[in-house]
Each structure stands twice: as structure tokens, then as C-alpha cells.
C-alpha positions in Angstrom: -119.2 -67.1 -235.6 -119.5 -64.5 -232.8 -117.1 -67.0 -231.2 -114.9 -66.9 -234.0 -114.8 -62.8 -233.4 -114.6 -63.0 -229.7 -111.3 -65.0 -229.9 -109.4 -63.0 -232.7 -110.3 -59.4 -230.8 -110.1 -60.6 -227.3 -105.8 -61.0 -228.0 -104.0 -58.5 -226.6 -102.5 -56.4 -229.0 -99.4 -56.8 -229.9 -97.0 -54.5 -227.8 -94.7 -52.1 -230.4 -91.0 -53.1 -231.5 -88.9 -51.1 -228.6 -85.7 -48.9 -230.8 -82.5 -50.9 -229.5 -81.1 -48.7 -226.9 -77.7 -47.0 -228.0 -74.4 -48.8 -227.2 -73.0 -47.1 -223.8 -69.6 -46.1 -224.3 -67.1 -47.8 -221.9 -63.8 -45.9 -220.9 -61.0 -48.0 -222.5 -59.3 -50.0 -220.7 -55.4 -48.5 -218.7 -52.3 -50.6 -219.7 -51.3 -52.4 -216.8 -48.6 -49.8 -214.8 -45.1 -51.7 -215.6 -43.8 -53.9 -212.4 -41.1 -52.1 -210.8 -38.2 -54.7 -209.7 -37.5 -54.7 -205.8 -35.0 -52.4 -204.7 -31.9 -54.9 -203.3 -32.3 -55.5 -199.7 -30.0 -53.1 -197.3 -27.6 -55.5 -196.3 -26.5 -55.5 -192.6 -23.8 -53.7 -191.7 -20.4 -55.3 -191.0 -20.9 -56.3 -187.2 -18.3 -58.2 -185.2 -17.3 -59.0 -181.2 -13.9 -58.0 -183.1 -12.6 -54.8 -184.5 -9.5 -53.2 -186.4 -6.6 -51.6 -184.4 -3.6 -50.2 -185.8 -0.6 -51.0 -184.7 1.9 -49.4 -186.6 3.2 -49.2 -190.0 3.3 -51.5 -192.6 5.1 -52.7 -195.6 4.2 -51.2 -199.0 1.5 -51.7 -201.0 2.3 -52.7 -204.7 0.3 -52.8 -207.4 0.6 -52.0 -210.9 1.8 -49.3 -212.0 1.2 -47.8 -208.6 2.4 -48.2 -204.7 2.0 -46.3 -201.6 2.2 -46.3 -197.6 0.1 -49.1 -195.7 -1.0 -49.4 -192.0 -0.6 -52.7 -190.1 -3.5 -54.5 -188.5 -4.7 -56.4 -185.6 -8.0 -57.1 -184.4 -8.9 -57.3 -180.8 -12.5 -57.9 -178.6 -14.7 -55.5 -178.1 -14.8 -56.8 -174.4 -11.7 -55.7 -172.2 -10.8 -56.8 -168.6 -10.8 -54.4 -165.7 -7.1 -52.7 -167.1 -9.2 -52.4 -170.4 -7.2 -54.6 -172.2 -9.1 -56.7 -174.7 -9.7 -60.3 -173.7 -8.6 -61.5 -176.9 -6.7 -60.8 -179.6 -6.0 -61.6 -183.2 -3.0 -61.1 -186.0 -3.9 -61.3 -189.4 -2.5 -64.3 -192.0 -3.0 -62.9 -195.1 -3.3 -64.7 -198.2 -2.7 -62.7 -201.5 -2.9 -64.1 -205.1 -3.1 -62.6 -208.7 -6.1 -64.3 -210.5 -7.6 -63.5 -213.9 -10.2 -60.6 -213.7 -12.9 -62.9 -215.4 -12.7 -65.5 -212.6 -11.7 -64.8 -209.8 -12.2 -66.0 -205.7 -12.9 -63.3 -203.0 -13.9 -64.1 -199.2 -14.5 -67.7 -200.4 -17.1 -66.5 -202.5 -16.9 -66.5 -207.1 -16.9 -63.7 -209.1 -17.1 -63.6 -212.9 -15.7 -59.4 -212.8 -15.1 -57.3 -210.4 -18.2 -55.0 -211.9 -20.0 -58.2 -210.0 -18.6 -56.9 -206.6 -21.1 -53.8 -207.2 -23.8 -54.5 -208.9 -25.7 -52.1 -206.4 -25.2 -49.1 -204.4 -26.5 -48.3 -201.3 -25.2 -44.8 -200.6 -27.6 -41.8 -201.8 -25.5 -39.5 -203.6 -21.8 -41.6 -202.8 -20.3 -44.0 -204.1 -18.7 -45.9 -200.6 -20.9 -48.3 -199.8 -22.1 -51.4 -202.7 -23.9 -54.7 -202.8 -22.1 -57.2 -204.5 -23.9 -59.9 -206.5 -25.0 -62.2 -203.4 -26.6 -59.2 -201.9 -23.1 -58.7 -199.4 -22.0 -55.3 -198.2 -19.2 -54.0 -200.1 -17.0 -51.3 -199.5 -15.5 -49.3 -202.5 -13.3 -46.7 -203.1 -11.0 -45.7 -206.4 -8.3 -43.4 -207.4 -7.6 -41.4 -211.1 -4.7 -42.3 -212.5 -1.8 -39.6 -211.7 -2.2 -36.3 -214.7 0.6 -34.2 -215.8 -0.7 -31.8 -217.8 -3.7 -30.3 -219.2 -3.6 -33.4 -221.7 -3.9 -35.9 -219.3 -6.9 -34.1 -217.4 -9.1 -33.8 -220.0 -8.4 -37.4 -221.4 -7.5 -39.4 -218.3 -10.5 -41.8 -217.0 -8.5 -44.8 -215.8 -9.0 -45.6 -212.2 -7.6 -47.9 -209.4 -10.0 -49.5 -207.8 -10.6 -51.5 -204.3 -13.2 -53.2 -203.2 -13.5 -54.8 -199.1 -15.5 -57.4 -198.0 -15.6 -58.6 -194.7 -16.5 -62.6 -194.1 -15.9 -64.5 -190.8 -14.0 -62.3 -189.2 -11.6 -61.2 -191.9 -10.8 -58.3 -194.2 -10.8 -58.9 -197.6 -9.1 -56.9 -200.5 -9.6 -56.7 -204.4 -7.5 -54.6 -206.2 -8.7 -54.2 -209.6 -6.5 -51.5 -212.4 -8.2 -50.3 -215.1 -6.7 -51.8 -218.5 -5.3 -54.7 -216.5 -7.1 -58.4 -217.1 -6.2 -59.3 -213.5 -7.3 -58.7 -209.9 -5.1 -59.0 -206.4 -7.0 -60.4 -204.1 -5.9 -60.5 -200.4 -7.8 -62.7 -197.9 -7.5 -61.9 -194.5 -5.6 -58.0 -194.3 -3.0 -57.5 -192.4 -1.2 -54.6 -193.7 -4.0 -51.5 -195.3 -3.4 -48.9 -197.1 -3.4 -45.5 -195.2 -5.9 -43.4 -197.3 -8.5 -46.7 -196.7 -7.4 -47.4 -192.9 -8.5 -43.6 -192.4 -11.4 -44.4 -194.4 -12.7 -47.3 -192.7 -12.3 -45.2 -189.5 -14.2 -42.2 -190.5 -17.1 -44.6 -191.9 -17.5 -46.3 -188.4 -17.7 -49.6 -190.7 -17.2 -52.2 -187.8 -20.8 -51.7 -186.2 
């Protein structure tokens, strides 16, 4: 018996039911922050042992509904001979064709619109210098079409438009008119117009 006793008050007591501890409140979780896209790599800049020299007038631009004064090319070394005279020295065989706006082939490269020609822009605040759609340095440059009157100022948004690539050695030209479903395309420049010979000067673009 005393046995008996011995064993049923010699257990430990049993310890007390512990309250469950409250839930700690976690922070909820952020949204992911959205993935930017990169920004297009800066394409180089249009560098050649060759540069552009003027070397007199040319014939006249035509286009569409619109026409106007051109310079005539050559290009020549960048490396002279002791009478600084370049040691080599190139004319320009242009090629120009009329192609459909919607397929088109400039500097041996495809393009599905010209809006593909400048699909980025490079130039903080300006609109000269674009990235067409294989990441190639684009030069750009447009003009309003000619207003009248007050009418045509405040309704007028139509624009000529060129775009120059430069591939191999050669100058390339698209001409693109507003409300036109074609392009002029003009491999290898010989004769520029004067406004985007200046341009080209005053931009440095032959690095």
C-alpha cells in the first residue's frame, strides 16, 4: 500500500497549460519595384579614315512638292602628303530609288517605316541625333511645310523629313513627306542639300 502511495505522489506534477503566445504581426510584404527596360546603348559615332569635302554646287534636290539648293560631295583621307594633299580620294556613285514607305531598303539594311529609322533618340533636349531599329546612329532633321497665312500656322503639322545613315563609307539619304506612302532613298550621296551639308558641319558628325 504505502508503495502504492509512494508511486502516485512521487510524479511530478503536472506543469500548467502555457496561454498560446499572440501572433506577431509581420510587415506585409512590397510589390516587387517594376523592371525598368535598358536604356538603348549609345551607339558609336560615325568614325571614318574618310571625310566629306565640298566641292562645289550641286544639282537640285527634288522631292515632292518641294526642291531646293544642294552641295556636291567628295570624300578624301584624313592623311595628307607633305603639300597636305589627301593621299586618297573618293567621288560618290549614288544610287537613288522611290520605294514604298512600308518596305523599304536603306544602307543595305530593311525597314518596315521610316518611324523604324528612329525608334530612339539620343540627344537630351534635341531632336538631331536617333537610333534606328538595329541600334545604328541616325541623323535626323525635318522641315514644316511652307504657311501663308494665319490659317495655315495654326493648322499646319506636315513635315519633310530626312534621315542619314552612314555604312561603309557612304552617306545615305531617306526622304520621307508627310501624307506620301513612299520614301527616296539615296545610297551613297553625292550631291546634299545645303541647309544639311551646313548641318553635318556644325555637328562635327565625321569623328
Amino acid at each position: 500500500m504505502w508503495d502504492a502511495l509512494r508511486r502516485l505522489f512521487g510524479k511530478k506534477r503536472p506543469e500548467p497549460v502555457k496561454a498560446s503566445e499572440p501572433a506577431r504581426v509581420t510587415e506585409p510584404v512590397k510589390p516587387p519595384e517594376p523592371v525598368r527596360p535598358p536604356e538603348p546603348p549609345e551607339p558609336a559615332l560615325w568614325r571614318s579614315g574618310m571625310i566629306l569635302q565640298a566641292v562645289g554646287d550641286g544639282d537640285m534636290a527634288q522631292y515632292p512638292g518641294y526642291s531646293c539648293r544642294t552641295t556636291r560631295l567628295q570624300w578624301v583621307s584624313r592623311e595628307t602628303d607633305e603639300d597636305g594633299r589627301p593621299l586618297s580620294v573618293r567621288v560618290p556613285e549614288p544610287e537613288t530609288r522611290v520605294m514604298s514607305m512600308w518596305d523599304f531598303t536603306a544602307a543595305g539594311r530593311s525597314y518596315k517605316a521610316p518611324h523604324e529609322l528612329a525608334e530612339h533618340w539620343y540627344d537630351k533636349g534635341g531632336m538631331d541625333w536617333c537610333g534606328d531599329k538595329y541600334g545604328h546612329r541616325v541623323l535626323y532633321d525635318a522641315e514644316m511645310f511652307p504657311c501663308f497665312d494665319s490659317s495655315d500656322y495654326l493648322y499646319e503639322d506636315r513635315y519633310y523629313r530626312w534621315f542619314f545613315l552612314w555604312e561603309d563609307g557612304k552617306l545615305t539619304r531617306v526622304q520621307y513627306t508627310d501624307d506620301q506612302d513612299t520614301v527616296v532613298v539615296t545610297d551613297d550621296v553625292l550631291d546634299l542639300e545645303n541647309k544639311w551639308w551646313k548641318k553635318i558641319q556644325k555637328l562635327e558628325c565625321f569623328q
